[in-house]
N, C-alpha and C positions, 0 to 999 in steps of 0.2 A: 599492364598499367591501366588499361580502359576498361578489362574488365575487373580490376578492382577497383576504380572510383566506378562505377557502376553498383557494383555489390553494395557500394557505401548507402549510396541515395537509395537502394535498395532498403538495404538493414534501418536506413532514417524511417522512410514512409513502413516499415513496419512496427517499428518502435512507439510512431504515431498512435497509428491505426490499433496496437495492442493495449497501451494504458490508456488512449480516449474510451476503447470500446468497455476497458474495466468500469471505469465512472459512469459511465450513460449507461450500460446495462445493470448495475448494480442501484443507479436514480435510478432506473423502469423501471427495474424488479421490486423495488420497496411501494410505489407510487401506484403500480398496476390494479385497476379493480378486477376482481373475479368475483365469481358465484360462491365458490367455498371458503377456505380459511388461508388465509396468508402463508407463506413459508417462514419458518421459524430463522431468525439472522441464527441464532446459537446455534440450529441444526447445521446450517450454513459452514459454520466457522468448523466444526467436527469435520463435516465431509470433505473440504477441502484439507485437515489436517492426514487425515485416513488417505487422502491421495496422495499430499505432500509423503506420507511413510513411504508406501509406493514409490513411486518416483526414484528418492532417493536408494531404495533397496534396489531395483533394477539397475543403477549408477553403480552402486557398492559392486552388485552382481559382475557387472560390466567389467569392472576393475581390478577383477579378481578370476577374470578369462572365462567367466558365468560357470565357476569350479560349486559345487551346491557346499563341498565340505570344506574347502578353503575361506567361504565366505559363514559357513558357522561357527569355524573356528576365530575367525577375526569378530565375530559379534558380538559370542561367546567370552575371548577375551578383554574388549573394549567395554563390553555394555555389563555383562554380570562381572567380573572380577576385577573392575576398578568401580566402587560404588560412589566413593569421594568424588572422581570427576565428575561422574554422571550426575550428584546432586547438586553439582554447581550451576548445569543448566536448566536447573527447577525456576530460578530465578527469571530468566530472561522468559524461558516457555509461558510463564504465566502471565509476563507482562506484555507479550505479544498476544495471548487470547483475550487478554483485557482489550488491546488495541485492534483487532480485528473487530470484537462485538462493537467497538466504541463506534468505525467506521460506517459501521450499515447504521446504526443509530446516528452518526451525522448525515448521511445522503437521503434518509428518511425525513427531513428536517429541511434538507440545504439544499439549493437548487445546483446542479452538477457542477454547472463555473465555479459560483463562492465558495465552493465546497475543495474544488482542482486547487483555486489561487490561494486559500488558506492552508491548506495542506502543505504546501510550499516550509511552512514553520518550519516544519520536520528539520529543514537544513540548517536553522538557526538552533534548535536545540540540539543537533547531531553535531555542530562546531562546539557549543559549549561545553556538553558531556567529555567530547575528542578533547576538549582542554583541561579538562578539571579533573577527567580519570586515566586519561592517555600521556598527558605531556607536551601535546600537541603544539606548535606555537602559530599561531595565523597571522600573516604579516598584516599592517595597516590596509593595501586593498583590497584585502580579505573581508577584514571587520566593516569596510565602509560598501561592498557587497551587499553584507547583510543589512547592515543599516538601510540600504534602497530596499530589503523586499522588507524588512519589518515599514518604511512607507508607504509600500505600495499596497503590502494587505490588509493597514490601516486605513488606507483611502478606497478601499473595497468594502470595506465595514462599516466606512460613513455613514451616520444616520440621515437619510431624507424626509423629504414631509411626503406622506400620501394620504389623497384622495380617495373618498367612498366610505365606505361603512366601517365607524369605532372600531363596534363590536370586532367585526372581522380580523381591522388591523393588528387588534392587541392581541388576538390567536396570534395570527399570521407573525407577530413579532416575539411571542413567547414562543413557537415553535422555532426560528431563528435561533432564540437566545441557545436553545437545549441542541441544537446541532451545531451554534459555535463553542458550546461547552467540550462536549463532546468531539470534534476536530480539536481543538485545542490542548485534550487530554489526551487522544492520539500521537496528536506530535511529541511531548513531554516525554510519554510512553515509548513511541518508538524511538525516540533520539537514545535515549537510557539503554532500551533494549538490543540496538544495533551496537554501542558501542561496548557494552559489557559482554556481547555476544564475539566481537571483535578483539575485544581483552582475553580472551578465553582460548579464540582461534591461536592467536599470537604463541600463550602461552603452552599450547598440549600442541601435543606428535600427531595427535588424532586427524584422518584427513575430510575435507568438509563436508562432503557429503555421508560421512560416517556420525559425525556431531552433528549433522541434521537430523538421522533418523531418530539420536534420543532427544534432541530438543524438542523433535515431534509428537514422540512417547510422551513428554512431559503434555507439551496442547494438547492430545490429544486428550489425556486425565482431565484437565482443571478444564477444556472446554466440553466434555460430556455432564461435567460434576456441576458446571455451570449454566449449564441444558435441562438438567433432571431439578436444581435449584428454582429456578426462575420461570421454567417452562415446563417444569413435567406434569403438570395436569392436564394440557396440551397434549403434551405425549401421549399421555395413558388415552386420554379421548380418541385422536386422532393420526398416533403414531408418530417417529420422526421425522418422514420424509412428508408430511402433510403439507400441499400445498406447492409442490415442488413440480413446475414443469421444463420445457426445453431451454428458457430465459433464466431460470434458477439454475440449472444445470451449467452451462456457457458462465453464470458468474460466479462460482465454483471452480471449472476448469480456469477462467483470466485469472483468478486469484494465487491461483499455484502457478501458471505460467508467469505473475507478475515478482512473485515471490522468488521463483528460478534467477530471473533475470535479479534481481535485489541481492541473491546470495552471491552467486556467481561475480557481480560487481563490487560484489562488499567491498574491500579490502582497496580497492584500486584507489590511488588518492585523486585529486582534482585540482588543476591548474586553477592560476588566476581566471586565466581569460573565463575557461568553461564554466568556472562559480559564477564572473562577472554575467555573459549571456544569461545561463540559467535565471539567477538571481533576477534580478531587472527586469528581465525580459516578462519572467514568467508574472511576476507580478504589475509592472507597468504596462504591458499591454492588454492583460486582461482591463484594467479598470480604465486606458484609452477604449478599449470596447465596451465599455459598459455605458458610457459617455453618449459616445457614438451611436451607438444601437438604442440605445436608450437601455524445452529445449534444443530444438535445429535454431528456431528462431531466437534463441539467444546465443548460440553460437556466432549468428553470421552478424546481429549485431554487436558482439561483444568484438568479433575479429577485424570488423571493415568499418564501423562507427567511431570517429573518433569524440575525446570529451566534448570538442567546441558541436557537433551536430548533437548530443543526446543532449545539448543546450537547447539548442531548437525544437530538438524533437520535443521538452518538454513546454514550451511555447508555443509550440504548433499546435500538443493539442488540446491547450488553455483555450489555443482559437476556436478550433474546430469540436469540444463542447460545448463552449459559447453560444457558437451558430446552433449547434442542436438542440443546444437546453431552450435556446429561442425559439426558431421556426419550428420543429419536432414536438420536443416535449411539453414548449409552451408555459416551463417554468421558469423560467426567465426574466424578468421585468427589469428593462435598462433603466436607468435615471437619465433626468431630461437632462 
């Protein structure tokens, strides 16, 4: 018994420590000056799909007693000889590479906090989707839940007056505007994409980590084709790994390790209390500080974490980029 609530507070501060470090290194990495040319977000979004394949083929592998021909025959039959399934996850795969690019284009824009407490949306459009294409019924303090975090991400968005240079400000608030567009279209995106993603799971034999390698197939298309579109004269100049070092790398890797944990929880529903915490929390305390201030690892938290602590954990670490986008990164500016 001691050494599972141990394991628990464990699997919390890693939970932490794993989606803070996604946001703050993915702010660093868009924000960092170097001598050469930036890392491309698009090249970005490919590599971490080309891992996501991986990953899952290893799982598949796993599952299948690591037989080489037991697992081409299961690939074989799931992937080429049902074509109709597979083009159903054309849909989600795209609206998830849309949502990925959107992301680095809002932390390039937003400073890590507004960026953590606005994202939060995600949960208001993922109850709404779950109701309108699932069936889903949310009781009253469900809906009144979310009604606190749509207050609380509105009182994060507050306009204040600032001090110093126009000119400055009115960058400083057009680049705002385009990473809370951007966040914003994220969320819409991913609420749709998780749940038609989830409609899908429900409905096929197929097992998940099997419908992840072709959703992957799919990202992996529309985010190359969306690379060579927007970015390939970049390319051709400088290749697609231009600009990519140990910090680009690390936000790459948290991206498939955050997306493990995402799938892997997909499905699981959520108590009141846990929405309650999350909800509230995640957004009322960020903007009391704003005031104020002015896969193992997804195993052992999926196994020892219960809902009401990955409540926290998402709280905890609204806090603790808070702190870092402040004192660290220095993007930050609290309201008086």
């Amino acid at each position: 018994m001691a050494l599972s609530s141990g394991l628990k507070y464990v699997s919390l501060g890693v939970l932490v420590l794993q989606t803070t470090l996604l946001v703050l290194t993915m702010r660093y990495s868009r924000t960092l000056k170097e001598d050469g040319p930036r890392y491309l977000a698009s090249s970005a979004v490919v590599s971490a799909e080309v891992l996501k394949i991986f990953t899952c083929t290893l799982l598949v592998f796993s599952e299948n007693n690591f037989s080489l021909r037991a697992m081409y025959e299961l690939l074989n039959e799931e992937i080429l000889n049902k074509p109709v399934e597979l083009v159903k996850l054309a849909i989600p795969a795209g609206i998830y590479t849309l949502q990925n690019n959107l992301l680095y284009v809002a932390l390039s824009n937003l400073d890590a906090a507004t960026y953590q407490v606005t994202y939060q949306l995600k949960i208001l459009t993922t109850a709404l989707f779950s109701v309108s294409m699932l069936g889903k019924e949310l009781g009253c303090y469900q809906w009144l839940s979310l009604l606190f975090l749509m207050a609380g991400i509105t009182l994060v968005q507050w306009p204040v007056e600032s001090l110093g240079d126009s000119e400055q400000n009115v960058m400083s608030a057009g680049s705002q505007f385009v990473g809370l567009m951007a966040v914003l279209m994220a969320c819409v995106s991913s609420g749709f994409a998780g749940v038609y993603f989830e409609k899908i799971l429900k409905e096929a034999s197929q097992g998940l980590w099997l419908r992840n390698i072709q959703l992957g197939l799919f990202s992996f298309v529309f985010g190359f084709i969306g690379m060579m579109v927007y970015d390939g004269e970049s390319v051709k100049q400088a290749g697609i790994f231009q600009g990519y070092n140990i910090i680009t790398c690390i936000v790459v890797v948290l991206q498939v390790v955050q997306w493990c944990f995402t799938t892997v929880h997909h499905l699981t529903s959520m108590s009141f209390m846990a929405a309650f915490v999350e909800l509230f929390m995640s957004a009322f305390v960020l903007f009391a500080c704003r005031q104020a201030l002015g896969g193992l690892i997804v195993a052992v938290v999926i196994k020892y974490a219960d809902n009401i602590l990955k409540g926290f954990a998402a709280s905890l670490s609204i806090i603790v980029s808070t702190l870092i986008s402040y004192f660290l990164l220095k993007d930050f500016n609290p309201t008086r």
